[in-house]
N, C-alpha and C positions, 0 to 999 in steps of 0.2 A: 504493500500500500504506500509506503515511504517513497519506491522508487517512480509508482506512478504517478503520484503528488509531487512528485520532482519535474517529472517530462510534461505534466500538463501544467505545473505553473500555479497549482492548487495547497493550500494549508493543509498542514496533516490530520488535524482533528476534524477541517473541513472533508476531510479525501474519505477520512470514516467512516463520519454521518452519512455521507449520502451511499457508505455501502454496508449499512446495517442487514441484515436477514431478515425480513421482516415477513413472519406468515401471512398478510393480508395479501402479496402481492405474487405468492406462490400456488400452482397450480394443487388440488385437492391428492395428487398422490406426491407429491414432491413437499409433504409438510411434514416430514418425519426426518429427525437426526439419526447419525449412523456411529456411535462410540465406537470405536477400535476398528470400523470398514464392516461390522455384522451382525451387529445385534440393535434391532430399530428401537427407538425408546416411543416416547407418547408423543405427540404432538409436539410442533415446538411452541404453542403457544406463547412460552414462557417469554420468548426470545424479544416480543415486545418490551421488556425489562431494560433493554441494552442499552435504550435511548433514554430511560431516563437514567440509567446508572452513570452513562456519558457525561447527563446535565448536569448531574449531581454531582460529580468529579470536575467539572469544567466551575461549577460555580463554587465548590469549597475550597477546589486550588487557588479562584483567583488568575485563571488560566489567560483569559484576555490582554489583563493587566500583567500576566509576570512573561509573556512574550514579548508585549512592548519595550516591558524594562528591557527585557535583554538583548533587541535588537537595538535601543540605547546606546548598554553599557557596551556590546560589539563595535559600535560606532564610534567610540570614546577611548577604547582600547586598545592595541594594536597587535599585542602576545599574551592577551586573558580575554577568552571567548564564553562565550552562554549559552546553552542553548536547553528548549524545552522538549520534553515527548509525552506522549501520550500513547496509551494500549489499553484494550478492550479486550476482554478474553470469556468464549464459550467454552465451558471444559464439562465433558461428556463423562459421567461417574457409571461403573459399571458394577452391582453387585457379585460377583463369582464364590464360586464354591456353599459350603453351608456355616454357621455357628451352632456352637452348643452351648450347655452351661450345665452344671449341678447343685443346685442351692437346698440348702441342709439348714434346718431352724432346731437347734439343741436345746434340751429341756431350761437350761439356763435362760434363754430368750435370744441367745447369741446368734449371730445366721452368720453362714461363711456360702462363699458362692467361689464354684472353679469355672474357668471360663476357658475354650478353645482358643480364644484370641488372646497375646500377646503384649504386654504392657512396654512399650519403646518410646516411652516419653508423650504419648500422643493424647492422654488423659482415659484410656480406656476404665482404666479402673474407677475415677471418679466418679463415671456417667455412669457406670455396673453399678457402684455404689445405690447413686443418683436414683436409678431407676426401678430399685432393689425397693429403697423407701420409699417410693411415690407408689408403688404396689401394694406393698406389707402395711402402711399404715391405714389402708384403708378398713383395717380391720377391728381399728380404733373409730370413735367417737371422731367428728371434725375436729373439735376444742382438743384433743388428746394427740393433733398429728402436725409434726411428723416426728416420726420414729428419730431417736439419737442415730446419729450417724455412725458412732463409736460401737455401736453394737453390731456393724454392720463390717465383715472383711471378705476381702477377692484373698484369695489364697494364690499361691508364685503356679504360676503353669505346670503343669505335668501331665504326660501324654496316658501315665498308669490312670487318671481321672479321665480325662476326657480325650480317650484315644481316636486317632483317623480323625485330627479334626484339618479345619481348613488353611489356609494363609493369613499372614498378617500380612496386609498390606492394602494399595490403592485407597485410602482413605475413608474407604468406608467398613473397617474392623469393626470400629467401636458401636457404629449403631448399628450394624448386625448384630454382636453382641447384648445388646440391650434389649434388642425383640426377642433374643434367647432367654435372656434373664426377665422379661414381661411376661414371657410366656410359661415359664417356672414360674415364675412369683403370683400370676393368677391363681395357675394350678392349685398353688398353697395356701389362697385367701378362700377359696372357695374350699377349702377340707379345715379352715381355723371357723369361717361364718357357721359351716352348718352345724358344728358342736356348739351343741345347747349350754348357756352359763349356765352355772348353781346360785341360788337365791341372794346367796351373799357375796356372790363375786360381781352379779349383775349388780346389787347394789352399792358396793364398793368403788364400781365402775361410774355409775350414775353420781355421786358423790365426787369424784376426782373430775368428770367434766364440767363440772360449775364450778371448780377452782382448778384449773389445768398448771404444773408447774411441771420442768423437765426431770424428778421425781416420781410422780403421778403420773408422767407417759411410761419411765422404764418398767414402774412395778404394775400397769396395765393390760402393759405390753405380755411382761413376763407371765402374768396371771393368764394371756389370754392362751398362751402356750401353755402354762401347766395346766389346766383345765380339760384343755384338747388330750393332754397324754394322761390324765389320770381318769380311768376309767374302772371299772369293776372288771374282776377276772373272766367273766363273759362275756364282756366287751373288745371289738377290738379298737385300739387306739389308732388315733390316723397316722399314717406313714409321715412324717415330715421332711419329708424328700422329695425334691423335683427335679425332673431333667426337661429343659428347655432347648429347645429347636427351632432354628429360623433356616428357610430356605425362599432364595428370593421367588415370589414368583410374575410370573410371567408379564404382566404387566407392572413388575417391582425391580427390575432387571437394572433400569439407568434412569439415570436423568438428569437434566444439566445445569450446574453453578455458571456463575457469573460472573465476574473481576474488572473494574477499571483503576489504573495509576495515571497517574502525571508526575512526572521527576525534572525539576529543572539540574542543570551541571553546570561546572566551571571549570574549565579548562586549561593547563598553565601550556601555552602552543612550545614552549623551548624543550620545556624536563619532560613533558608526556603526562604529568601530575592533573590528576582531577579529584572535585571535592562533588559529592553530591549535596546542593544547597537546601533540595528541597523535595519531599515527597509526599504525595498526596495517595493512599490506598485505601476504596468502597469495593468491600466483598460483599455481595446479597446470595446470605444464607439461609436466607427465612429467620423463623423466630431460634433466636439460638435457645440449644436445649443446656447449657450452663454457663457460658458468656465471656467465662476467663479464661476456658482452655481454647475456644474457638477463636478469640484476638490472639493468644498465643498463637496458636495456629498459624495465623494469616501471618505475622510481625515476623515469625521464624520461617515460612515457608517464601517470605518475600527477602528476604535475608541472604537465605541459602540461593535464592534467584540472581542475587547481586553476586555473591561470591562465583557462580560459576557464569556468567554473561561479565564478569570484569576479571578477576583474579586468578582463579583457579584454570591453569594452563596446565596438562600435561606434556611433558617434554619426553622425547625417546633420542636416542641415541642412534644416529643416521646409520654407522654400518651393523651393528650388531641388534637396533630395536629395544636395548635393555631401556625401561623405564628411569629418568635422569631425574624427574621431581619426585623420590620417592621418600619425601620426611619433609617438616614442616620448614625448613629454612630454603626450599627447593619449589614446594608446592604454598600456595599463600591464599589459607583459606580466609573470609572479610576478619576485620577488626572493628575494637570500636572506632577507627578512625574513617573508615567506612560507611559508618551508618550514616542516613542522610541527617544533616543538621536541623531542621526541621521536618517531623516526619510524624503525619496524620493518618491513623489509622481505625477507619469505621466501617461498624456490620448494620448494614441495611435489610428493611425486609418488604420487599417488593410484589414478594410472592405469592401471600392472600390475600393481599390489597389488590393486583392485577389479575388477580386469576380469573378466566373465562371461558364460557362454557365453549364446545369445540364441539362439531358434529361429527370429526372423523376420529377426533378424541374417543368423543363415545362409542364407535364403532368398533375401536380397537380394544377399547375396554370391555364392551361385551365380549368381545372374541376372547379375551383372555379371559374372563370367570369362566368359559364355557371349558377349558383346558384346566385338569386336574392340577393345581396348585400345592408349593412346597409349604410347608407348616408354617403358618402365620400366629402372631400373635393373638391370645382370646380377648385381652383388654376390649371396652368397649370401640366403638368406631370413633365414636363421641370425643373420644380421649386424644386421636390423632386427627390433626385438619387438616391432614393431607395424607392419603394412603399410602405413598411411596414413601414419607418420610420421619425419620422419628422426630416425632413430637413437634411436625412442620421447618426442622432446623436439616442444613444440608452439610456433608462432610465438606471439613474446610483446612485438609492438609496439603493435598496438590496445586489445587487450583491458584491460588495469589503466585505461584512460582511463576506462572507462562507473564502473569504482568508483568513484569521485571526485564520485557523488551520494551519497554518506556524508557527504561535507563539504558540500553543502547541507543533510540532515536533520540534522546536527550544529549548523547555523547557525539551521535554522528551530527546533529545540527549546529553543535559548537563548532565541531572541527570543522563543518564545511566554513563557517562563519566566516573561516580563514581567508576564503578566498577563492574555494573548488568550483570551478565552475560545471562539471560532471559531476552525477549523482555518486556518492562515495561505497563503495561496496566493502563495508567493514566484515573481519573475521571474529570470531566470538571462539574466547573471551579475549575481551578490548581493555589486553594489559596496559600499563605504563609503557613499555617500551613498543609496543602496536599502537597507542595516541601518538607517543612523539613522531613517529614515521609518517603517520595520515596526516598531522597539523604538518610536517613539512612539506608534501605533498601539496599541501592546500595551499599553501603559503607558495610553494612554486606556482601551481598554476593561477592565482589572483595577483604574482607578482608582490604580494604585501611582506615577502621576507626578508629580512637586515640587508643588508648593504655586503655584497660578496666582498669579501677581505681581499685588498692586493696581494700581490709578488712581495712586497714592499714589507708590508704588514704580516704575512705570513713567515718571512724570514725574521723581523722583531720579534716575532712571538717562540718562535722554534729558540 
């Protein structure tokens, strides 16, 4: 898009806008996205989102105004260049494979839950936590919930629990996981509900809800589990074990997140040094389902974008291929000197606000209930506003990464600033010693580079 905005003469953000995707303007079988080249997801409805995720990105960065500035300070400047970008990004999330879980509630009231998926920083366990309590307390009184969290542990992976399980990865572990852990935790609200209290624990109970204290929920709680296991020797007590199971189905397959940035740069045209001034990053996730790990999410997945679109070069070794950047003083992953100096980062939720009905939408949707689907979550329907997604909030580990070609057209617009008068075809990643090469480049062909040193001068200097 950069380089056609170059040859027609046209703004970048401008060159965007008018090549948004827009289903309105799509033929009725040509409205379906393709994740990975083969697996169709729903409609793209969604993709109406793009243009205001653009506006919103265009009017928080200040984008109008911080172009101006820099075609300015380019003006004023002679070997310190500016320059802004901007990127839009549809990223196609594809469920694969299944999750399990097994959640265990011990006569104590403690509950441990083992999950198939893998905890590598990405907050899985929180949201298992998360979602573990938002099930189990409903077995309490409203005033009596939610359950302490501290009662509540994911146990370290091991394949002897929960063997043959799936992948950790592509971003959406964690709330596969959770429909695993929803789907046990149901299980087990509905075998706590139908055991009957005894006169005095119902009362007991009724008494702690008109003075609710985080006391009064653990020994409720725990009462309502000893209750359930104390039963007469002709009784049988309910199992308090569940195994949970999610498998996507067919219309649960994918579906698409969102991403806009704008990154202004500055560029030093002699040394190759650039600073990133500024960045603006809007990920619409829907309603996020716990809010700290998902700007985590975005802040590090946009992070790790910088370091490999700037710094992270692998080098080999011309005759023999042996890898040359193999340790840290070699290979140069970001720093804090790296991160952009002002740097805005917000979760928009676009998604039940715009949502709309689709006729081929529904087409596709009947056609998949009609197809024998993998084990879904029993929780109400009521409970998710969107059936593809947990709890309406969408995985947000990959997707901010692909933004983070902002900060390349940020980079190539300074260098050209130089002087290029051809569209500049940069390599990625756009190290320090790959700026300095392109700004002299530029600086040749605009003629704006220092004054070639005589015969004269170069022999004083020698």
């Amino acid at each position: 898009l950069d380089h056609c905005a170059h040859a027609l003469g046209v703004e970048g953000f401008e060159m965007r806008e008018k090549n948004i995707l827009c289903p309105n303007k799509l033929g009725p079988m040509k409205r379906f996205s393709f994740p990975f080249g083969i697996i169709p997801s729903l409609p793209m409805h969604d993709l109406q989102m793009i243009r205001l995720l653009m506006n919103n990105v265009k009017e928080k960065s200040n984008y109008v105004q911080r172009v101006a500035e820099a075609n300015a300070f380019n003006t004023e400047n002679q070997f310190r260049k500016r320059g802004v970008g901007f990127a839009v990004i549809t990223y196609g999330l594809f469920r694969f494979s299944e999750q399990t879980c097994l959640l265990n509630i011990y006569r104590d009231g403690s509950i441990v839950i083992h999950t198939s998926g893998c905890e590598i920083g990405q907050g899985l366990v929180t949201k298992a936590v998360m979602m573990a309590q938002r099930l189990l307390s409903t077995v309490l009184p409203e005033s009596l919930r939610p359950l302490p969290k501290d009662m509540i542990t994911v146990a370290d992976a091991n394949t002897q629990i929960t063997p043959n399980r799936g992948g950790t990865g592509g971003s959406v572990t964690s709330e596969m996981v959770c429909f695993a852990v929803e789907d046990a935790a149901s299980n087990l609200v509905d075998k706590l509900t139908k055991q009957k209290r005894k006169p005095e624990a119902a009362k007991a109970l009724a008494e702690a809800a008109k003075k609710p204290t985080p006391e009064a929920i653990r020994e409720q709680w725990q009462a309502a589990v000893a209750d359930a296991l104390d039963v007469s020797i002709l009784e049988v007590a309910p199992y308090l074990t569940a195994v949970g199971r999610y498998k996507a189905a067919l219309n649960q397959f994918s579906y698409e997140t969102f991403c806009a940035a704008c990154v202004e740069a500055e560029v030093d045209g002699l040394t190759g040094e650039y600073d990133l001034r500024h960045a603006t990053v809007n990920f619409e996730g829907g309603v996020p389902f716990h809010g700290g790990i998902e700007m985590g999410q975005v802040e590090g997945s946009f992070m790790m974008g910088i370091g490999a679109m700037t710094t992270e070069e692998v080098l080999y070794e011309p005759t023999t291929g042996r890898v040359q950047s193999d340790n840290t003083w070699t290979y140069k992953i970001p720093l804090a000197r790296d991160l952009p100096a002002e740097w805005n980062v917000e979760l928009t939720n676009f998604t039940e606000r715009e949502h709309q009905k689709d006729i081929w939408g529904g087409v596709l949707g009947a056609a998949a209930y009609a197809v024998p689907r993998g084990g879904e979550a029993k929780a109400p329907k009521k409970s998710r506003a969107h059936n593809k997604r947990l709890l309406s909030g969408k995985a947000s580990g990959e997707p901010p990464l692909l933004a983070t070609t902002s900060v390349v057209t940020a980079l190539r617009n300074a260098i050209a600033a130089f002087g290029a008068k051809e569209f500049i075809q940069v390599p990625v990643p756009l190290t320090v010693d790959t700026v300095r090469r392109l700004c002299a480049k530029s600086m040749a062909e605009g003629k704006s580079s220092p004054t070639t040193p005589t015969t004269e001068d170069t022999a004083t200097t020698a």
